[in-house]
N, C-alpha and C positions, 0 to 999 in steps of 0.2 A: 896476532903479533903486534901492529897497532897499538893498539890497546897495550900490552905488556912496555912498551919504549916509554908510551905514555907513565904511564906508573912512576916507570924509574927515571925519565928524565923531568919531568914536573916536579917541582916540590911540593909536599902537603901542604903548609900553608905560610902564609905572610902574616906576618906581626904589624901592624902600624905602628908609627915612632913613635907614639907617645904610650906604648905598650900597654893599652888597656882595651885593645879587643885582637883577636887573631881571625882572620880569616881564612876558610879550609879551601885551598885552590882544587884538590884532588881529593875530596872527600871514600872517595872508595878507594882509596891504599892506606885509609887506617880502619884498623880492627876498632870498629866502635862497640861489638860486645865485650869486648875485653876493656875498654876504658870503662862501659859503663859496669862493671865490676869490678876494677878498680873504683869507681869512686862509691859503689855500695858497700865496698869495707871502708873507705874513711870515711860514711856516713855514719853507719854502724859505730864503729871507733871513737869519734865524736860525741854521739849521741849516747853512748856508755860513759865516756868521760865526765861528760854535762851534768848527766843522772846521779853520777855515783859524787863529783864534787857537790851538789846541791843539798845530794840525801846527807852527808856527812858535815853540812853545814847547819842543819835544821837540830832543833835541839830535840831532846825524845819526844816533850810535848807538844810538836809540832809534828813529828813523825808517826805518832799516833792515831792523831788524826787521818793518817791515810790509811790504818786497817792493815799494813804489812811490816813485814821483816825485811826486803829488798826493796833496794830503789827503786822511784816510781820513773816513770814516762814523763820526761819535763814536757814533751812536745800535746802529751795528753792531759797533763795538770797544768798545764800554764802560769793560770792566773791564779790557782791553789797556791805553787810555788813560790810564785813570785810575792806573793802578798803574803807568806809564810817568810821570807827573806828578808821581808820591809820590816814585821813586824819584829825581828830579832836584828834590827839595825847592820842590816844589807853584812850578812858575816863573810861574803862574796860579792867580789866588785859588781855591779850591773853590769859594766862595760866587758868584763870577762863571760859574763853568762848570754852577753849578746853578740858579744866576738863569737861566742861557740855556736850560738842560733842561726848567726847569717853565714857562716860557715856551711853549715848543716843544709840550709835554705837554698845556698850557692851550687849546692852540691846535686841539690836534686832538682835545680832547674836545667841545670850539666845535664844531666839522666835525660832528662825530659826532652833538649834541647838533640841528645845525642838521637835518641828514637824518631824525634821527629825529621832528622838529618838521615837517616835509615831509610822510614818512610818514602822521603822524598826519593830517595834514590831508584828506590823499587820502582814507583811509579814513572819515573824516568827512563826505567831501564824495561821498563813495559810497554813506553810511547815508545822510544824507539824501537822496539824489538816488532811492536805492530806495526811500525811506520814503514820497517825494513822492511816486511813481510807481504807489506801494500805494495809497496815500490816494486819486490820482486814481482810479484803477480802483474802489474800493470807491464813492465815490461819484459815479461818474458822469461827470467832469470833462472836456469838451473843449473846444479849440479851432476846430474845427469844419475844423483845417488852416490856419487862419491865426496864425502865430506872434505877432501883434500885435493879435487879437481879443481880449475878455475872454474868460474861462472858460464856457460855459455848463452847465449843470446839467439831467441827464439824469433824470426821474424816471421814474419806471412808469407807463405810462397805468392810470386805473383806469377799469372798466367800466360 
C-alpha cells in the first residue's frame, strides 16, 4: 500500500527551467514499454519519410546505381546518398535531411536510455527485495504464512 500512495502522490518527473532535460522522479509509474514503442513507430515513421524524400530526389541515374525499385535505407547507404545529393546540387536541403537523421538518432538513444532506466530498476528492485529478505532472516520476521498478517517478531526464549 505504501508503495501504491507513492505512485500517485509523487509526480513522475520534474522539467528544469530551462526545459532541456526532464528528470524521472518515479520512474516505475511510467509504462516505459509502451513509450519505448511509441517511439519505435516514430522511428520507423521517420526513417520511411527520409527514405522515400531522398529516393524521389535522386534522379533515375542515380537510383540505378542502387540495383532497386524501392527506397533504400538512408541509415545504411549513408554516404552513397549523400554524395548521390551533392552531386545533383543538394535537390534536398542538407539541413532537412539532418533534421530527420538526429531526429531518428534522438529517438533511439530515448530506446536505449529507456531500457537502461528498466534495467536499473530491476536491479534495484532485486537489492532491495534481497536486502528485505536479509533483514527479515536476521531478525526474526514472519508471517506466520499468512500474506496479510502483520509481521511477528521472533525472539530467543531466555531461560
Amino acid at each position: 500500500v505504501p508503495m501504491q500512495v507513492w505512485r500517485l502522490v509523487l509526480p513522475l518527473a520534474h522539467v528544469s527551467n530551462d526545459k532541456k532535460r526532464i528528470t524521472l522522479i518515479n520512474p516505475q509509474a511510467v509504462n516505459l514499454d509502451a513509450y519505448k514503442e511509441k517511439l519505435e513507430q516514430a522511428i520507423k515513421s521517420y526513417e520511411r519519410r527520409l527514405n522515400l524524400i531522398i529516393w524521389r530526389a535522386l534522379s533515375r541515374e542515380e537510383r540505378d546505381k542502387f540495383e532497386q525499385e524501392e527506397s533504400v535505407s538512408y541509415m545504411e547507404h549513408k554516404e552513397a546518398l549523400l554524395q548521390a545529393l551533392e552531386n545533383l546540387g543538394w535537390p534536398v536541403s542538407y539541413d532537412d535531411v539532418t533534421l530527420l537523421e538526429d531526429e531518428i538518432l534522438a529517438g533511439l538513444t530515448y530506446i536505449q536510455q529507456a531500457s537502461d532506466l528498466q534495467e536499473a530498476a530491476k536491479k534495484e528492485i532485486q537489492r532491495t527485495s534481497v536486502s528485505h529478505i536479509n533483514h527479515s532472516k536476521m531478525v526474526g520476521c514472519t508471517s506466520r504464512g499468512d500474506p496479510n498478517a502483520s509481521p511477528v517478531l521472533n525472539f530467543p526464549k531466555t531461560v
